[in-house]
C-alpha positions as CSV (number, residue, x, y, z in Angstrom):
1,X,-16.4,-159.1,24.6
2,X,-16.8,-155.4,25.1
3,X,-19.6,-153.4,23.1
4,X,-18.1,-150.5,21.3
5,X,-21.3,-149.4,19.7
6,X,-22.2,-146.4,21.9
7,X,-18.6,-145.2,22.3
8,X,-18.4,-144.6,18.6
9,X,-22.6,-143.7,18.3
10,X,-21.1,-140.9,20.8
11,X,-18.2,-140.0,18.1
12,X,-20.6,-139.9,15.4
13,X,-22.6,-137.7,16.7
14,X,-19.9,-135.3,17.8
15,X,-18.2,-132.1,15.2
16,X,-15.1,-134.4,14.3
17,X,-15.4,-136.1,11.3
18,X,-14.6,-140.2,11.1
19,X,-13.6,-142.7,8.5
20,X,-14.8,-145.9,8.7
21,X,-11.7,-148.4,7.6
22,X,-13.0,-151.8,6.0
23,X,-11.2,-155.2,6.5
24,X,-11.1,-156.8,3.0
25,X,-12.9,-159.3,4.2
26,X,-16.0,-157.5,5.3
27,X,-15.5,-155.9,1.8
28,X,-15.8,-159.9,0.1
29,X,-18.7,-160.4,2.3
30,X,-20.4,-157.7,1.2
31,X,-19.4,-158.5,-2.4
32,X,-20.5,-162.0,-1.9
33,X,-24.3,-160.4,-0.5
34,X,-23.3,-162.1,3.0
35,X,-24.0,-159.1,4.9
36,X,-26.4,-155.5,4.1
37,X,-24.7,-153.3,1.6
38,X,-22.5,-151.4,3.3
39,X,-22.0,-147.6,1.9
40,X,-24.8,-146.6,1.8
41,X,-25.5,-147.5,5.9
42,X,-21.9,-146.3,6.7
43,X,-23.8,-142.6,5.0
44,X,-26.8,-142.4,7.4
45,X,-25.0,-143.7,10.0
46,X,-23.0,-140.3,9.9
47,X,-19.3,-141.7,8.8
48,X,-17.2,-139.0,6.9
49,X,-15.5,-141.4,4.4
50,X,-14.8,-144.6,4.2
51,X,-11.6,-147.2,3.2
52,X,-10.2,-149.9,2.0
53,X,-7.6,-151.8,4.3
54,X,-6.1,-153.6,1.9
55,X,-4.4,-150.3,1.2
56,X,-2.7,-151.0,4.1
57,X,-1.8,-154.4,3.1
58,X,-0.5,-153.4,0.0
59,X,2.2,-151.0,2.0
60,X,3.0,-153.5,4.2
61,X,3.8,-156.1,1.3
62,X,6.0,-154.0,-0.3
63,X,7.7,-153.7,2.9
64,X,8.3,-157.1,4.0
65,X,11.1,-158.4,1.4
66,X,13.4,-155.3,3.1
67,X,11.6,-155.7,6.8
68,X,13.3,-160.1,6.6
69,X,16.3,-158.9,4.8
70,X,17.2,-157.0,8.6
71,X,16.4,-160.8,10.3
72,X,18.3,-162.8,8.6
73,X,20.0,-164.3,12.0
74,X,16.3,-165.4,12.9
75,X,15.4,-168.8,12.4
76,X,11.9,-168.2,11.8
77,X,10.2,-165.1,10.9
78,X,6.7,-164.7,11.6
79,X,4.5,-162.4,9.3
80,X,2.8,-159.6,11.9
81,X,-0.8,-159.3,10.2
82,X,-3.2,-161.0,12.5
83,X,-2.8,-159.3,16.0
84,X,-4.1,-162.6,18.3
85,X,-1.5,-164.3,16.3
86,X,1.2,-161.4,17.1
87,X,-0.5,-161.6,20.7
88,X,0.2,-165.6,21.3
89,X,3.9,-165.6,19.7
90,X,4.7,-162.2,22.8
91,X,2.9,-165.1,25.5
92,X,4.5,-168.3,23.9
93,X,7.6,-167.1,21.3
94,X,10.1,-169.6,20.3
95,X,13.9,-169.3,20.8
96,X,14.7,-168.4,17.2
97,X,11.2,-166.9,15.9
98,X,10.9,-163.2,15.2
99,X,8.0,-160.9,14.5
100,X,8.5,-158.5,11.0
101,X,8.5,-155.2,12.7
102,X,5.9,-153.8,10.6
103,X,2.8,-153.0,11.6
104,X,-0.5,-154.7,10.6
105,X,-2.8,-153.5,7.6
106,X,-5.0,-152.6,9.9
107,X,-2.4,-150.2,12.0
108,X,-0.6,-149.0,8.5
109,X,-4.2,-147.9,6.8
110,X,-5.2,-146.2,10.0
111,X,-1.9,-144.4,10.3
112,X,-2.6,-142.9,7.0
113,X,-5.9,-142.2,7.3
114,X,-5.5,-140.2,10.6
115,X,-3.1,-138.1,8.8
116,X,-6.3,-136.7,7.1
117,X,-9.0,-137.6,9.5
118,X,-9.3,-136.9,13.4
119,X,-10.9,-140.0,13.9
120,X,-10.6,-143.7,12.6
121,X,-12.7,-146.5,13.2
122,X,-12.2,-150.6,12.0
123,X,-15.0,-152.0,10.9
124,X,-14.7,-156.0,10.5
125,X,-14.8,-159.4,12.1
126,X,-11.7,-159.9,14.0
127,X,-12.2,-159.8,17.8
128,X,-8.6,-159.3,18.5
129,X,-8.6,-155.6,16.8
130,X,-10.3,-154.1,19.8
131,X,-7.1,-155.2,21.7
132,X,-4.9,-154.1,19.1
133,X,-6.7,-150.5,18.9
134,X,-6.6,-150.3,22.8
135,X,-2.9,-151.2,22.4
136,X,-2.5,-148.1,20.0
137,X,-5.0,-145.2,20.3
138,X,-2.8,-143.3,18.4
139,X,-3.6,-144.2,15.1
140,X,-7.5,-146.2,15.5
141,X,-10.0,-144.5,17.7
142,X,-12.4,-147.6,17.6
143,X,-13.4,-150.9,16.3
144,X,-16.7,-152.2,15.4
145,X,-17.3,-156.1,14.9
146,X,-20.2,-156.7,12.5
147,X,-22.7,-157.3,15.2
148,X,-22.1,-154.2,16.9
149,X,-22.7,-152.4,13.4
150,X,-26.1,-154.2,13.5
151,X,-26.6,-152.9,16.7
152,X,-25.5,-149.4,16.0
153,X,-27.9,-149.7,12.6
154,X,-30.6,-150.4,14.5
155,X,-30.2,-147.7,17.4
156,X,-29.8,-144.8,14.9
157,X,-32.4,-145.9,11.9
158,X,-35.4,-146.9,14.3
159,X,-35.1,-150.9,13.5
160,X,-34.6,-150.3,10.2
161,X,-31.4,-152.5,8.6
162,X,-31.1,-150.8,5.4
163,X,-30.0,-147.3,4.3
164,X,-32.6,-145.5,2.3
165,X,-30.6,-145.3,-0.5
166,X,-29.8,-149.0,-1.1
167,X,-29.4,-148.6,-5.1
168,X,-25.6,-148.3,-3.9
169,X,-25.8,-151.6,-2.4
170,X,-22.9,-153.2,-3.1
171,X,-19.1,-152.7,-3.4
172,X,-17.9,-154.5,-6.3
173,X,-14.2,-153.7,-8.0
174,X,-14.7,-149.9,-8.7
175,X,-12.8,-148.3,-11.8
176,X,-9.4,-149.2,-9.9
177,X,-10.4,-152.8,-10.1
178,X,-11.3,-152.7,-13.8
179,X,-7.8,-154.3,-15.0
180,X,-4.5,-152.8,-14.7
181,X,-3.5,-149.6,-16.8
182,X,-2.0,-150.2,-20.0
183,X,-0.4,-146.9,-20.6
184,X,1.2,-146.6,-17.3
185,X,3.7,-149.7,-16.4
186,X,3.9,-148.3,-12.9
187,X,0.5,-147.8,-12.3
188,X,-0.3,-151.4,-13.5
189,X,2.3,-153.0,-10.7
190,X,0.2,-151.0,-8.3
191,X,-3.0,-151.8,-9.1
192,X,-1.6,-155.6,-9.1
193,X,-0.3,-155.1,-5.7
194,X,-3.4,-153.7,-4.6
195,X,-5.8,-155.9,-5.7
196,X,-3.3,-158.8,-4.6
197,X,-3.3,-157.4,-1.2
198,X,-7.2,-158.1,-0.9
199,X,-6.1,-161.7,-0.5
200,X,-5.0,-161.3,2.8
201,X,-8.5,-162.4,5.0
202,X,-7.7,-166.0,3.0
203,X,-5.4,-168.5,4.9
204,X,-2.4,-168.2,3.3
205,X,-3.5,-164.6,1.5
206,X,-0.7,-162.9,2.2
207,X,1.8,-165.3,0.5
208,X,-0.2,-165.5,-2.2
209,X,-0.3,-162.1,-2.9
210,X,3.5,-161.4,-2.4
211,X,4.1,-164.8,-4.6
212,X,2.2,-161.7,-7.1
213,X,4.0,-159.0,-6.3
214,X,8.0,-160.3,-5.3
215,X,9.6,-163.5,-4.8
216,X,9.3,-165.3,-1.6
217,X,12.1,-167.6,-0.2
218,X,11.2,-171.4,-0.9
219,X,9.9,-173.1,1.9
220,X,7.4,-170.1,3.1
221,X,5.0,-172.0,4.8
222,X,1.1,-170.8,5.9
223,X,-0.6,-171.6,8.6
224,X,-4.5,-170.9,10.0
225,X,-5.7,-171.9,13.2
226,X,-4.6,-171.1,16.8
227,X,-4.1,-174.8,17.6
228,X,-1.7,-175.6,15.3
229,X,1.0,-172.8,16.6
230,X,3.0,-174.4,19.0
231,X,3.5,-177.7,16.8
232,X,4.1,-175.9,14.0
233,X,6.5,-173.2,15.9
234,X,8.4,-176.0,16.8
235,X,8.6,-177.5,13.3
236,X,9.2,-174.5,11.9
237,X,12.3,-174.0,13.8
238,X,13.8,-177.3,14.2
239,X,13.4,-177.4,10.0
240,X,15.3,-174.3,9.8
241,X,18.4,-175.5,12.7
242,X,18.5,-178.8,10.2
243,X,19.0,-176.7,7.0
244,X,21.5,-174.9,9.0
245,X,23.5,-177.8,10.0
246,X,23.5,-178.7,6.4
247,X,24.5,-175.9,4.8
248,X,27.1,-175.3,7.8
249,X,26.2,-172.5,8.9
250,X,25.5,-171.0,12.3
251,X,21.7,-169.9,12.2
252,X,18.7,-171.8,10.7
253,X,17.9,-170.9,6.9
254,X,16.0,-171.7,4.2
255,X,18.1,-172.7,1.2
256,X,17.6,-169.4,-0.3
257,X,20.0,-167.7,2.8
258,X,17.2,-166.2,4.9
259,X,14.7,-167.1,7.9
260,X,11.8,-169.1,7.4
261,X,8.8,-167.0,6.6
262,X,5.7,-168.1,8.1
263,X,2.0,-167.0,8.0
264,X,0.1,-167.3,11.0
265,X,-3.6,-166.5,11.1
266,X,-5.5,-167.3,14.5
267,X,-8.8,-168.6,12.9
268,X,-8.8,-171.7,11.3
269,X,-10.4,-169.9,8.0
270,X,-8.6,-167.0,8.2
271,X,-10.3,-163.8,8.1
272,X,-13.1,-164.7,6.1
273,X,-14.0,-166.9,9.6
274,X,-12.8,-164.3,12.2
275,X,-14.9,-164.8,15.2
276,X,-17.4,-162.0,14.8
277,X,-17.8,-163.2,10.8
278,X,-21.2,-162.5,9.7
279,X,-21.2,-166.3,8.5
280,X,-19.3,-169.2,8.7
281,X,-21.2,-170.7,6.3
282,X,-20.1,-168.1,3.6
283,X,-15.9,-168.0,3.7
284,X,-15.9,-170.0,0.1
285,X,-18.2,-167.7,-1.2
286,X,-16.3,-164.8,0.0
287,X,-12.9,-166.0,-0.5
288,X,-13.9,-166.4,-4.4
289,X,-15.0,-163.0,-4.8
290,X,-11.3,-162.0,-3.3
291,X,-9.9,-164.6,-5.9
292,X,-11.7,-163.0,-8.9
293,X,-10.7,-159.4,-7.9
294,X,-6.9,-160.6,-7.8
295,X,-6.9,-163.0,-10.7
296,X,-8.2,-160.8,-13.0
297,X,-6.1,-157.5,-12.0
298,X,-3.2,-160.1,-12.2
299,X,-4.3,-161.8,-15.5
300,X,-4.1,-165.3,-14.3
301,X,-5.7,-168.0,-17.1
302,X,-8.7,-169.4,-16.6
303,X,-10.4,-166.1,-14.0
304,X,-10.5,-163.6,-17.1
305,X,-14.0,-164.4,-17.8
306,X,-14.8,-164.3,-14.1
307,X,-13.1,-161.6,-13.7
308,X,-14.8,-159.4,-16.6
309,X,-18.3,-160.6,-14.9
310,X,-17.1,-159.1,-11.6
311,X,-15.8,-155.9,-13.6
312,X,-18.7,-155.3,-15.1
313,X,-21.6,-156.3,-12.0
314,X,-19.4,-153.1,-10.6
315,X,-19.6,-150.9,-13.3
316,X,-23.6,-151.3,-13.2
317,X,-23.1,-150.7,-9.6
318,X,-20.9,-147.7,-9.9
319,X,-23.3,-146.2,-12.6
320,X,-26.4,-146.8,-10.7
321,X,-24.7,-145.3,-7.6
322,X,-24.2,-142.4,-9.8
323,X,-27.7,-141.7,-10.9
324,X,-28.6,-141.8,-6.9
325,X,-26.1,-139.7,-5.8
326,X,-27.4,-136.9,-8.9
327,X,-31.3,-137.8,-7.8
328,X,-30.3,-136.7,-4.1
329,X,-28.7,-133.9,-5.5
330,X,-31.7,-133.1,-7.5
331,X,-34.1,-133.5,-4.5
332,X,-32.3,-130.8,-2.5
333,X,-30.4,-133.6,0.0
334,X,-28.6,-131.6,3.0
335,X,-26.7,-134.6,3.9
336,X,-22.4,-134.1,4.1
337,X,-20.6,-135.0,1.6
338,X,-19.3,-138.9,2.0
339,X,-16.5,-140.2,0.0
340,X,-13.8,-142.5,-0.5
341,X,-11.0,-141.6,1.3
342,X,-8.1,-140.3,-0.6
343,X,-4.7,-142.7,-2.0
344,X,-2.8,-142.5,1.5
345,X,0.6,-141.4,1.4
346,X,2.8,-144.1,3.5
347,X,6.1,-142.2,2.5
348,X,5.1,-139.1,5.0
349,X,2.7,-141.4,7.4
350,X,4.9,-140.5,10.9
351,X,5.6,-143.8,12.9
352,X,5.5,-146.6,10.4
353,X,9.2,-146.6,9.4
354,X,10.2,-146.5,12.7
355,X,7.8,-149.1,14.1
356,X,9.2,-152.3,16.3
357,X,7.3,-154.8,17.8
358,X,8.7,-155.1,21.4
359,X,10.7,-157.5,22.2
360,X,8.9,-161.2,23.4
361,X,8.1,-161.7,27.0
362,X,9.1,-165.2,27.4
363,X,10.9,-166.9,25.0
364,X,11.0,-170.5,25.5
365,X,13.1,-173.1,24.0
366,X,12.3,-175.4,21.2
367,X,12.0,-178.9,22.8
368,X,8.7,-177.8,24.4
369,X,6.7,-180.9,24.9
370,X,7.1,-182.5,28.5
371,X,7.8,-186.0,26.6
372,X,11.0,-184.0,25.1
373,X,12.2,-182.0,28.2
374,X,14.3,-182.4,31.0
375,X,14.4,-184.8,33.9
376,X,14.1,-181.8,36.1
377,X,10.7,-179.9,33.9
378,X,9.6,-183.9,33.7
379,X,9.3,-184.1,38.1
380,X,7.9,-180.3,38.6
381,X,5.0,-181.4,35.6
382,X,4.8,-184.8,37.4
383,X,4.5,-182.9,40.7
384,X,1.9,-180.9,40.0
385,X,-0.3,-183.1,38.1
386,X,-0.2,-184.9,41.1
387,X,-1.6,-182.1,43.1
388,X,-4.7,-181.9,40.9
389,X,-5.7,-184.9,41.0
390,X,-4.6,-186.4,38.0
391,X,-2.2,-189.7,39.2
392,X,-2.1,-191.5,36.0
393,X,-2.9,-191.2,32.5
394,X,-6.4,-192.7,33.2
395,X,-7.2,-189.6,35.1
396,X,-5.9,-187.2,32.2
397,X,-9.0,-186.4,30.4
398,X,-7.2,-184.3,27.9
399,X,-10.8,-182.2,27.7
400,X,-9.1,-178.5,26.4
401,X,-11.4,-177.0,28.7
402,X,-8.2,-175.1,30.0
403,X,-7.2,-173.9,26.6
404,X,-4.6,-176.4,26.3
405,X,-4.6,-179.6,24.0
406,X,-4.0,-181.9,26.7
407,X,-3.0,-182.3,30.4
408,X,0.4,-182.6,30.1
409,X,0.8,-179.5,27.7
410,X,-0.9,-177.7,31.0
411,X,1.4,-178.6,33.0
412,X,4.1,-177.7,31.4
413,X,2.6,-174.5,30.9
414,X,2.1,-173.9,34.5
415,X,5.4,-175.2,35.7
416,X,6.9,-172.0,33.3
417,X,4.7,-169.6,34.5
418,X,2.0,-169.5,31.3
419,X,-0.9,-170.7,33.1
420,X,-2.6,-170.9,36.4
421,X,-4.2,-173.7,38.7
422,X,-7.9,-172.9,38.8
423,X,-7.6,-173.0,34.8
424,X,-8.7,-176.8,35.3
425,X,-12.0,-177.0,34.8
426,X,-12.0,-181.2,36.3
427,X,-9.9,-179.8,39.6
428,X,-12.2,-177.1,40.0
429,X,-14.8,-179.6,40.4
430,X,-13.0,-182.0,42.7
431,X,-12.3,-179.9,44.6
432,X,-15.5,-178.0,44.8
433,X,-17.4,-181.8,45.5
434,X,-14.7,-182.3,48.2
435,X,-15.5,-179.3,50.2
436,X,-19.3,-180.2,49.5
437,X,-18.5,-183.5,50.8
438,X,-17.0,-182.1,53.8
439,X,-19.5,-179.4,54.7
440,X,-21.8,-182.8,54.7
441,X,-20.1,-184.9,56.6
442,X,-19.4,-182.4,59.5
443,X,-22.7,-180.5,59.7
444,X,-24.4,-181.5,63.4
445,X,-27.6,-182.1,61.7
446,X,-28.7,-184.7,59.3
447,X,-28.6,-183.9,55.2
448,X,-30.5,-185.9,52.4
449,X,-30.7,-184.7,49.1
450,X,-33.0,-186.7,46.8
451,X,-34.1,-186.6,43.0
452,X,-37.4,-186.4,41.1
453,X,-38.5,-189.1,42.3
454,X,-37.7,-189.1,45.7
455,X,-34.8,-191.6,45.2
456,X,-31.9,-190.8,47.9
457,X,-28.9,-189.2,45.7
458,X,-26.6,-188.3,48.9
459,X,-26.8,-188.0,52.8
460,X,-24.2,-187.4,55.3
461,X,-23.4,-190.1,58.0
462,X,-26.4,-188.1,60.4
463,X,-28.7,-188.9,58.5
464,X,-27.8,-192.8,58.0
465,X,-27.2,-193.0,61.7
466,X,-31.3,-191.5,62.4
467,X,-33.2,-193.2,59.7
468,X,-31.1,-196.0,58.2
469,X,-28.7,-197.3,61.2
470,X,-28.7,-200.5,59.7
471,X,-26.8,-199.1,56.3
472,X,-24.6,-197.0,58.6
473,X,-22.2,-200.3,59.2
474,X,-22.0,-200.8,55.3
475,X,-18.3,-200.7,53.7
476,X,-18.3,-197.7,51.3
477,X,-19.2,-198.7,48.1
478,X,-21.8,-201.2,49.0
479,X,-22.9,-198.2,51.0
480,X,-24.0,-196.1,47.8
481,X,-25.2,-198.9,46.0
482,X,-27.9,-199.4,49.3
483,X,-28.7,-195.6,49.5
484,X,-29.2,-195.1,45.8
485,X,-31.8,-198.0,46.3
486,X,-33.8,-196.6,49.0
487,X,-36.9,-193.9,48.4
488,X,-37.3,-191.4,51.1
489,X,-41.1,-192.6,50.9
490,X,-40.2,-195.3,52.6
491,X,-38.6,-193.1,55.6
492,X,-40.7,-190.1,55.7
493,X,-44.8,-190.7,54.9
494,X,-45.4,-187.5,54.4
495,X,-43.4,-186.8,51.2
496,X,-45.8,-183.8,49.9
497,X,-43.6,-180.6,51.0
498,X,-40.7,-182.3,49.4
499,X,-42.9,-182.5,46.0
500,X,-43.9,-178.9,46.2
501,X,-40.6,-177.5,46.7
502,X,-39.5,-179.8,43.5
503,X,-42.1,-177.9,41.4
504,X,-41.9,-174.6,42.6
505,X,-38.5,-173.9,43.1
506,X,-39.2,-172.3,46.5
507,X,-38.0,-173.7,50.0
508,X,-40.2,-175.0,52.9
509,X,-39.7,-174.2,56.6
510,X,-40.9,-175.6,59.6
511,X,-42.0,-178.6,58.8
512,X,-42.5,-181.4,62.4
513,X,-41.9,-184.9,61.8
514,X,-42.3,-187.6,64.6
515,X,-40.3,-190.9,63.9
516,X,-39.2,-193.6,66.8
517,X,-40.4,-191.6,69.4
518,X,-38.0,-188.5,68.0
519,X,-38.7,-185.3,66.8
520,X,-37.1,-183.7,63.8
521,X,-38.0,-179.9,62.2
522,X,-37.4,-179.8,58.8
523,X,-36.7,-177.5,56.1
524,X,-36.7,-178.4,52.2
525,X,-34.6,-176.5,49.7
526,X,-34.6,-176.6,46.2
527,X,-31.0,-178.1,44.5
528,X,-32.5,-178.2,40.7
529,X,-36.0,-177.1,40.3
530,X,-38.0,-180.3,39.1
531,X,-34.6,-182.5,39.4
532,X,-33.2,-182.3,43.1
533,X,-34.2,-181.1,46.3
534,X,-31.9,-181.5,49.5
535,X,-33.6,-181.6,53.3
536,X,-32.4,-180.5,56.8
537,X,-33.5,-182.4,60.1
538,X,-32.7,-180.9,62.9
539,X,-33.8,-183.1,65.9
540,X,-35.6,-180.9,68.4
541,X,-36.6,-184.4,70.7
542,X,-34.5,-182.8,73.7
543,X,-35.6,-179.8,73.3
544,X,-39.2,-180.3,73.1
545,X,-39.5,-182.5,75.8
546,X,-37.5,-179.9,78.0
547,X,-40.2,-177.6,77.0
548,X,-42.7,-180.2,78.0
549,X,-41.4,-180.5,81.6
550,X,-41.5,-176.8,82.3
551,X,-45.2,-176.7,81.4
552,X,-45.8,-179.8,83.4
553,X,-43.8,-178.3,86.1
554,X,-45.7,-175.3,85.7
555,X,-49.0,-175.7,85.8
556,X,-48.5,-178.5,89.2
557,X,-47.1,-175.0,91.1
558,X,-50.3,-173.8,89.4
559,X,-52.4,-176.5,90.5
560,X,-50.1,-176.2,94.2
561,X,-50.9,-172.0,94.6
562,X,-54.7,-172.5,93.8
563,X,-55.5,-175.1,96.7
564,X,-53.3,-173.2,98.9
565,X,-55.4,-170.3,98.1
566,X,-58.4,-171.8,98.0
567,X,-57.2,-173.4,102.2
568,X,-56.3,-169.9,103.1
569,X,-59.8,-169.0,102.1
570,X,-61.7,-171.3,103.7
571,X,-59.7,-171.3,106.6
572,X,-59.8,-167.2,106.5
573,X,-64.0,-168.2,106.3
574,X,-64.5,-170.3,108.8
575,X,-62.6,-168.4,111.5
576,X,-64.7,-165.1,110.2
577,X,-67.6,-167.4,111.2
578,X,-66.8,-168.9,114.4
579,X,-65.6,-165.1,115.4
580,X,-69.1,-163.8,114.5
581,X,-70.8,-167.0,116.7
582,X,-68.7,-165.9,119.9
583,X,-69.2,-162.5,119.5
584,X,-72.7,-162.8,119.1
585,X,-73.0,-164.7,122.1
586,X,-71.1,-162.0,124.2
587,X,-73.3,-159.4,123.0
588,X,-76.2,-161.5,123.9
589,X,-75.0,-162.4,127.5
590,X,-74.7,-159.0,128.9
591,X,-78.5,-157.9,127.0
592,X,-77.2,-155.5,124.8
593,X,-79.2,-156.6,122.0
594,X,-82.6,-155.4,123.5
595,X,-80.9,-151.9,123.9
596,X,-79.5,-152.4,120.8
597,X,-82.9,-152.5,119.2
């Protein structure tokens, strides 16, 4: 996933001033002590302001009764808060299933804010923001996950995790939180629908908090959990075409005469267990803390007590925050001024009333599963499972190593265009071992790869045909069975190079083995350090005993040139000597030598 840290380090540190915007459920983890106190780090870390995104949630649940009313020929309608889930319905929509056009909590808050600050950034545990915020730049500049806030703590406060100031640790229901107004019936239904908002990160949140706020159509239904999408699409639809034959009318609809509303949230625990949560472990703990803000601003029985508890651990809070903010005062601290951010104004936010999702890329019908289509989609999926390999049911491991829940449901998803080939992990590897298998059988050379303990794992038909001829005429499988039995101690004495490349992990070259009157030059490789090491012998008999000729060849013309040489000299010798007899002899004849002396 892509590291946004030093892109918005960079922004921090420029003249424009940015608002941090916090998911509500970052803001129940902190609550719930899951993660560092938060203010205080966003201040040293050099944010402007900082808010709550469950403003946003609270404008886009008052929007939603009008935003279904314009849908009421949809079947479903499909709430548009969780952007992976927004994401998967554009892929893998339904015939009959509609998006609310209305932007996320995350895009409405952001809109506002920018309307006040140059730059926005999301802070919170949902991986699928950063494609969201790529997908509209306009309104969010960045988005951190919680571990690339550590990492950004760490960078700009030398290791340290915690802000100086920590007394401000915690964000607990501030004095909007502190129970709805009495004086003000208007500013009571706000508050509820504020704090109800901050139920969103919960599966099902958001139709708990409009159940607060307005009246949902019976038969809303929630679900958590990208798994459970495509059945329950499919349900979803095929319950609203039943009502509709019922009630005789032409689209399906709830018996209250609209679409069928449903929540989808990617992550099986909703936000509280987005994929960059700070822990998994913590989602009850957090999800109660978003329980006790709502239930007591609503005044649901049995939370007021809770409720007060919370209401008050803030006020301590708030007024301890205050004495630190007047002690850095005090002190002379030239730090900026940081702040909530101000009530944001949806009514004159530019974009939002306008906003449409676009329209969904491939909308498929309802009667998706293979088992349910036609005769035609049954051959292509038959077809093509054939070409990977997978002939029979037996062979359909149904791993989900492809994303999909099982073979068939890949398939399906190729034959339309969803998915690619190499997305099966089991073909990939059969076919990957075939061209191994193949490199093997064809190389000119012969290939034996053994295990720890010198036990013969694979060879190609070289090999057997060198050192094992006898196992070469075996049948197949009574072929592996022999080979798995044998040690390559028994073939080679000399096992120690294969050892040493088995503990190093480095290869060995050059290596001469003589066996029936052959000889092989071998070179051992490393497969697995300490697990499997594979061997080439290359037989060099031929070309060693050519070598052998031309130095025997070589050294007779040798042998040949020095007794010819050694002839010429004596002959050269003993002509020089019989030359010198006969000319003596001359000389003597005619008495020269007494002149001579």
């Amino acid at each position: 996933m892509r590291d946004d840290s030093s892109f918005i380090e960079a922004m921090l540190d420029s003249d424009e001033q940015v608002c941090a915007a916090l998911a509500p459920s970052l803001l129940a983890m902190d609550s719930a002590g899951l993660i560092p106190p938060l203010i205080p780090v966003l201040e040293d870390l050099g944010f402007a302001a900082w808010a709550r995104v469950s403003d946003g949630a609270e404008w886009v649940n008052a929007q939603t009764p009008a935003a279904a009313a314009l849908n009421d020929d949809a079947d479903v309608l499909v709430s548009s808060a969780c952007p992976a889930a927004n994401r998967y319905l554009r892929l893998y929509g339904r015939e009959g299933a509609r998006l609310v056009n209305l932007p996320t909590p995350m895009l409405a808050a952001c809109a506002g804010l920018k309307e006040d600050y140059p730059r926005v950034v999301f802070i919170g545990p949902c991986a699928a923001k950063k494609w969201e915020a790529d997908s509209f730049p306009q309104w969010v500049d960045g988005v951190l996950t919680l571990d690339e806030l550590e990492s950004l703590i760490e960078r700009r406060m030398n290791g340290h995790t915690e802000a100086p100031n920590t007394s401000a640790a915690r964000i607990g229901p501030d004095e909007s939180d502190s129970g709805p107004p009495e004086t003000n019936s208007g500013q009571a239904a706000a508050h509820i629908g504020l704090a109800a908002a901050r139920l969103y990160p919960k599966p099902g949140g958001m139709l708990e908090s409009l159940n607060k706020t307005s009246r949902l159509p019976e038969g809303s239904i929630a679900i958590s959990g990208v798994d459970r999408f495509q059945e329950s699409l499919d349900e979803a639809v095929l319950m609203a075409r039943n009502r509709s034959v019922e009630k005789g009318r032409t689209h399906g609809r709830n018996p209250d005469g609209g679409p069928v509303f449903m929540e989808m949230l990617s992550c099986r625990g909703g936000c509280l267990e987005g994929q960059c949560a700070a822990s998994r472990a913590g989602q009850l703990r957090s999800s109660r803390e978003l329980e006790i803000i709502a239930d007591g601003a609503t005044g649901d029985a049995g939370a007021e007590s809770m409720a007060g508890a919370a209401r008050a651990a803030g006020a301590d809070r708030a007024a301890q925050s205050d004495r630190t903010a007047q002690s850095d005062r005090t002190a002379g601290s030239d730090k900026r001024r940081f702040e909530s951010a101000r009530e944001i104004d949806f009514s004159s936010v530019r974009g939002l009333k306008k906003f449409r999702w676009p329209e969904l890329d491939h909308p498929v019908t309802l009667r998706r599963h293979p088992s349910l289509g036609d005769p035609e989609t049954d051959l292509k999926i038959r077809n093509f499972l054939d070409s990977i390999g997978k002939h029979s049911p037996v062979d359909e491991k149904d791993c989900g190593a492809c994303g999909y829940d099982s073979c068939r449901d890949f398939a399906w998803a190729v034959v339309h265009g969803f998915g690619e080939r190499n997305m099966c992990v089991s073909n990939l590897r059969m076919v990957a071992e075939r061209k191994a298998n193949a490199l093997l059988k064809t190389m000119p050379c012969a290939v034996v790869i053994v295990d720890d303990q010198l036990g013969i794992v694979e060879c190609n038909r070289k090999f057997l045909q060198n050192f094992l001829p006898q196992a070469a005429e075996l049948p197949g499988r009574e072929l592996q069975q022999h080979i798995h039995q044998v040690n390559l101690e028994h073939i080679i004495e000399d096992c120690s190079s294969f050892r040493q490349v088995l503990k190093s992990g480095s290869p060995v070259e050059g290596i001469t083995l003589k066996k029936q009157e052959r000889i092989y030059e071998l070179t051992v490789f490393p497969v697995e350090k300490e697990r499997t090491a594979g061997c080439l012998l290359q037989d060099i008999t031929q070309p060693f005993a050519r070598r052998e000729s031309v130095i025997r060849r070589a050294k007779t013309v040798l042998e040949k040139n020095v007794q010819t040489v050694q002839q010429i000299a004596f002959l050269l010798g003993e002509n020089a000597s019989e030359s010198e007899q006969m000319l003596r002899a001359v000389i003597q004849s005619f008495g020269g030598g007494e002149r001579d002396e």
